[in-house]
MARFI-58043 format. One record per atom (N, C-alpha, C, O): residue number from 1; residue in three letters; atom name; x, y, z. Coordinates in Angstrom, 1 decimal, decimal comma, always signed. Example, Ala and Ser with C-alpha at 12.3 -4.5 7.8 and 13.67 -1.06 7.14 Angstrom:
k|r|a|X|Y|Z
1|ALA|N|+13,2|-5,7|+7,8;
1|ALA|CA|+12,3|-4,5|+7,8;
1|ALA|C|+13,2|-3,3|+7,8;
1|ALA|O|+14,2|-3,3|+8,5;
2|SER|N|+12,8|-2,2|+7,1;
2|SER|CA|+13,7|-1,1|+7,1;
2|SER|C|+12,9|+0,0|+7,9;
2|SER|O|+13,4|+1,1|+8,0;
END
This chain:
k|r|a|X|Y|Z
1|UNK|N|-2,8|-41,2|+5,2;
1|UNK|CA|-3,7|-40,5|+4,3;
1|UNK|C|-4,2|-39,2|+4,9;
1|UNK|O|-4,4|-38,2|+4,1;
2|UNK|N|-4,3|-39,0|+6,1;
2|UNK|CA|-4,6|-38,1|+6,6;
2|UNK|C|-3,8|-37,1|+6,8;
2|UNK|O|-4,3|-36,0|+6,8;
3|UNK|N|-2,4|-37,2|+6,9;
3|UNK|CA|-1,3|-36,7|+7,1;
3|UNK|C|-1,3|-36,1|+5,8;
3|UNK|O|-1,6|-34,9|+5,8;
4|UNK|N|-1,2|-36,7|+4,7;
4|UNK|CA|-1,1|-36,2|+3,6;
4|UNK|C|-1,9|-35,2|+2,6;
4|UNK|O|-1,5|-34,5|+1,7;
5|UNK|N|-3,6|-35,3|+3,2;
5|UNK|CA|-4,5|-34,1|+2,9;
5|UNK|C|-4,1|-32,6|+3,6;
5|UNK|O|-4,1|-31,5|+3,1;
6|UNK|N|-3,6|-33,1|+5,2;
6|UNK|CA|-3,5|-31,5|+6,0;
6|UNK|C|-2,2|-31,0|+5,7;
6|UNK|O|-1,9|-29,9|+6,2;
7|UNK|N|-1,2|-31,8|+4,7;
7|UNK|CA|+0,0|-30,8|+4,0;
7|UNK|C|-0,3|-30,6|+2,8;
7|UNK|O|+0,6|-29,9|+2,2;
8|UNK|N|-1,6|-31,1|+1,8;
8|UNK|CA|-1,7|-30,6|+0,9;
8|UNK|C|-2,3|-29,1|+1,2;
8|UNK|O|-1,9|-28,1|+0,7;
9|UNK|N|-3,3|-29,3|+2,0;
9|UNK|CA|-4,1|-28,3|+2,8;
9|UNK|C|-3,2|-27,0|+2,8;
9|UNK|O|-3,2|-26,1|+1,9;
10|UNK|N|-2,5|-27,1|+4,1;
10|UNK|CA|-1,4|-26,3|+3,9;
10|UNK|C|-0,7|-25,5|+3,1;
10|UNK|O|-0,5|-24,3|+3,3;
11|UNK|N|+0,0|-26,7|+1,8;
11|UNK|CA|+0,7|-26,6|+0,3;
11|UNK|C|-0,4|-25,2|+0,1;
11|UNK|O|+0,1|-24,0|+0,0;
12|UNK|N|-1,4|-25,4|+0,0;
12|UNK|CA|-2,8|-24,7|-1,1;
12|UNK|C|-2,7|-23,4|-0,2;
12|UNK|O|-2,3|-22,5|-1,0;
13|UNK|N|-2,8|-23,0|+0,8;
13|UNK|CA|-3,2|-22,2|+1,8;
13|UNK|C|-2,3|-21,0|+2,1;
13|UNK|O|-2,5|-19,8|+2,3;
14|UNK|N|-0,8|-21,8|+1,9;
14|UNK|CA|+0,5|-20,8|+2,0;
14|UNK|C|+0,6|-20,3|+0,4;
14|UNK|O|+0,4|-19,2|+0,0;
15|UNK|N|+0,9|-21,0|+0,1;
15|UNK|CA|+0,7|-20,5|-1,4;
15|UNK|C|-0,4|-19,7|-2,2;
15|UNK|O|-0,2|-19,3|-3,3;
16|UNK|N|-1,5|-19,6|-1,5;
16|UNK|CA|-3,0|-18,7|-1,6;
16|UNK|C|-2,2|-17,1|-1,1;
16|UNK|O|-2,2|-15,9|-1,6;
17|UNK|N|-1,7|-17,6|-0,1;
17|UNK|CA|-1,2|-16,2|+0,6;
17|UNK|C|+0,2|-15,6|+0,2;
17|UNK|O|+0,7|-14,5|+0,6;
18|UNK|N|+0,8|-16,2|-0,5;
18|UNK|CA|+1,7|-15,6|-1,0;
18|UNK|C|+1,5|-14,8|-2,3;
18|UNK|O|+1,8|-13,6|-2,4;
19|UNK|N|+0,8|-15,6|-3,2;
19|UNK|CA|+0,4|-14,9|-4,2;
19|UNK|C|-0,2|-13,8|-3,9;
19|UNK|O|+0,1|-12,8|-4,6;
20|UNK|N|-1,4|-13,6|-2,6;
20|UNK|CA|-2,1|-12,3|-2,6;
20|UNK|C|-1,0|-11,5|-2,0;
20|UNK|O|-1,3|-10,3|-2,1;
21|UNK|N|+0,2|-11,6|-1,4;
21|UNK|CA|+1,0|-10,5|-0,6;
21|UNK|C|+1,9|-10,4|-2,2;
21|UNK|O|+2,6|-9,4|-2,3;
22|UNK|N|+2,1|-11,3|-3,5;
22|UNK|CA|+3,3|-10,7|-4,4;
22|UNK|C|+2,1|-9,9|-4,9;
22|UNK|O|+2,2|-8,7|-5,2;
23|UNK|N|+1,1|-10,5|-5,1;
23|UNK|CA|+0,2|-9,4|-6,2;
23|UNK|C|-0,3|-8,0|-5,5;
23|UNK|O|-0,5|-7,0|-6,2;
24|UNK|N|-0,4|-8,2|-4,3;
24|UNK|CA|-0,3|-6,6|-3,2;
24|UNK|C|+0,7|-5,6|-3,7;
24|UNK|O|+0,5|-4,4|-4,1;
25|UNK|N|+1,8|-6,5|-3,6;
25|UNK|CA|+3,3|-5,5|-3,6;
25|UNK|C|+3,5|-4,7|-5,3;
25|UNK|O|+3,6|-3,5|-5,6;
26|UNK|N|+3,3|-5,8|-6,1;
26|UNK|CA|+3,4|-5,1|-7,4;
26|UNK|C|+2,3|-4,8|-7,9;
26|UNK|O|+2,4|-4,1|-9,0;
27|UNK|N|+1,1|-5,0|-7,4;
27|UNK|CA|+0,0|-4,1|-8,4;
27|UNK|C|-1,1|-3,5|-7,0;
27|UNK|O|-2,2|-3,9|-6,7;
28|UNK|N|-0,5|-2,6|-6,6;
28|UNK|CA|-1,3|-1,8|-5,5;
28|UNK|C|-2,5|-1,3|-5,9;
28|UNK|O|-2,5|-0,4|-6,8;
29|UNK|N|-3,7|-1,6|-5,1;
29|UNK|CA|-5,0|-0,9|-6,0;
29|UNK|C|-4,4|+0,5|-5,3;
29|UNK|O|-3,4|+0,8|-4,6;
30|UNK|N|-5,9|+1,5|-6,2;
30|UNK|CA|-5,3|+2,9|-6,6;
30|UNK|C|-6,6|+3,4|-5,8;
30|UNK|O|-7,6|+2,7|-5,8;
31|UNK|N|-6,4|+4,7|-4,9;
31|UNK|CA|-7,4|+5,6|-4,3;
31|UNK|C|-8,4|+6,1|-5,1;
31|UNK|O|-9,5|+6,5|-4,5;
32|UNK|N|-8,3|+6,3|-6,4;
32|UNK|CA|-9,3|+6,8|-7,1;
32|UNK|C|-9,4|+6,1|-9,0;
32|UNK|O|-8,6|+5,5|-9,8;
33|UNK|N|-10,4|+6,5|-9,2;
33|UNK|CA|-10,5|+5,5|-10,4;
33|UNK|C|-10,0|+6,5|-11,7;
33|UNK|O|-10,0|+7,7|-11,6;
34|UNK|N|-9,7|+5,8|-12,8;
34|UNK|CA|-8,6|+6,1|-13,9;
34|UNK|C|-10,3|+6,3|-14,9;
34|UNK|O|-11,4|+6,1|-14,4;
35|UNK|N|-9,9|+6,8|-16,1;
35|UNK|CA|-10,7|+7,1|-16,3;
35|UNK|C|-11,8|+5,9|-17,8;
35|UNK|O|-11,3|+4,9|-18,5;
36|UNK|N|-13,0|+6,3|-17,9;
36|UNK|CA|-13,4|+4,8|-18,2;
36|UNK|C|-14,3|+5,3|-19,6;
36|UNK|O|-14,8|+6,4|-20,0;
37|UNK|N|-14,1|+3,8|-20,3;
37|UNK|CA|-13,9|+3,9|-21,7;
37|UNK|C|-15,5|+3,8|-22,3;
37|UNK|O|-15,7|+3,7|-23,5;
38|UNK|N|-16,6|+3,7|-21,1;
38|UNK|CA|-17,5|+3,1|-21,6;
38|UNK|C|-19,0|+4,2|-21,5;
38|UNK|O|-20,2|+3,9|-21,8;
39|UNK|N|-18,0|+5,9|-20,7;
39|UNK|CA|-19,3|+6,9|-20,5;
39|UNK|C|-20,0|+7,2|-19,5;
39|UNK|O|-20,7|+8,1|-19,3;
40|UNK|N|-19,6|+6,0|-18,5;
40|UNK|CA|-19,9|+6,0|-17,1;
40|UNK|C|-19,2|+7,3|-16,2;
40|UNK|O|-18,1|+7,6|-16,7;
41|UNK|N|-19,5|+8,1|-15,2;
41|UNK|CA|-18,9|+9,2|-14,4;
41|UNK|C|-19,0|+8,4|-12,9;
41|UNK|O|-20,1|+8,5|-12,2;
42|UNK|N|-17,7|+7,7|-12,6;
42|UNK|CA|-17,7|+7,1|-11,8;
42|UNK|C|-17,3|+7,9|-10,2;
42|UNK|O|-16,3|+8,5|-10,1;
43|UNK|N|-18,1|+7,8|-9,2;
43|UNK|CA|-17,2|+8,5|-8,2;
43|UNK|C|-17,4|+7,4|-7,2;
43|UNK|O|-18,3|+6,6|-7,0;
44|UNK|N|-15,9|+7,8|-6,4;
44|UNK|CA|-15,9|+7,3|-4,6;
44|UNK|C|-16,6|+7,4|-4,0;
44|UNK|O|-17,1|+8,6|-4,0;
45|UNK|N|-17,3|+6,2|-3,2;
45|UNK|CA|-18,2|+6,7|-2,1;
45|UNK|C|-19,7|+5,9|-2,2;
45|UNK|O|-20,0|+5,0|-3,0;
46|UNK|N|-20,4|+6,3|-1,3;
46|UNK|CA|-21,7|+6,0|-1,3;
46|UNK|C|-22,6|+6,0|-2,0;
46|UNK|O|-22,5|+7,1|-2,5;
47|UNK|N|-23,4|+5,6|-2,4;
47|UNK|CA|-24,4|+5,9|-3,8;
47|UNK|C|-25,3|+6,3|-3,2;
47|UNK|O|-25,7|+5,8|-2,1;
48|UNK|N|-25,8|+7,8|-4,3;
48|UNK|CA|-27,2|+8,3|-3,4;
48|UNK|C|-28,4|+8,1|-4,6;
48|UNK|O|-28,6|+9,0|-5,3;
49|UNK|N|-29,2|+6,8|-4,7;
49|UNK|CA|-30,2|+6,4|-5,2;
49|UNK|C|-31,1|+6,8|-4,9;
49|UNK|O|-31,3|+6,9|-3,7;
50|UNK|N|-31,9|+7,1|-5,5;
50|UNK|CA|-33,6|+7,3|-4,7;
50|UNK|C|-33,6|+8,0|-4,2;
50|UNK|O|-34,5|+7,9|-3,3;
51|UNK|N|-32,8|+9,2|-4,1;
51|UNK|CA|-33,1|+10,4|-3,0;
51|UNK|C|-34,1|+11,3|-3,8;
51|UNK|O|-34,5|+12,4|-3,3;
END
């Protein structure tokens, strides 16, 4: 029984990481943002609140 949770374990684990290295490969996030449909002026970086 025990044998059989630490390869499901496994099963779940390798396959977590696979998916995140195919979904890496074909959908690479982007350095800057596209532009947005809702009026927002989005920029990179730090937010300066309250200044």
């Amino acid at each position: 029984m025990k044998k059989q949770f630490i390869v499901i374990v496994l099963v779940v684990l390798v396959s977590l990481i696979v998916d995140y290295g195919i979904r890496g490969y074909y959908y690479p996030q982007k350095d800057d943002f596209e532009l947005s449909g809702t009026g927002w002026i989005l920029e990179k970086g730090a937010p300066e609140a309250f200044l």
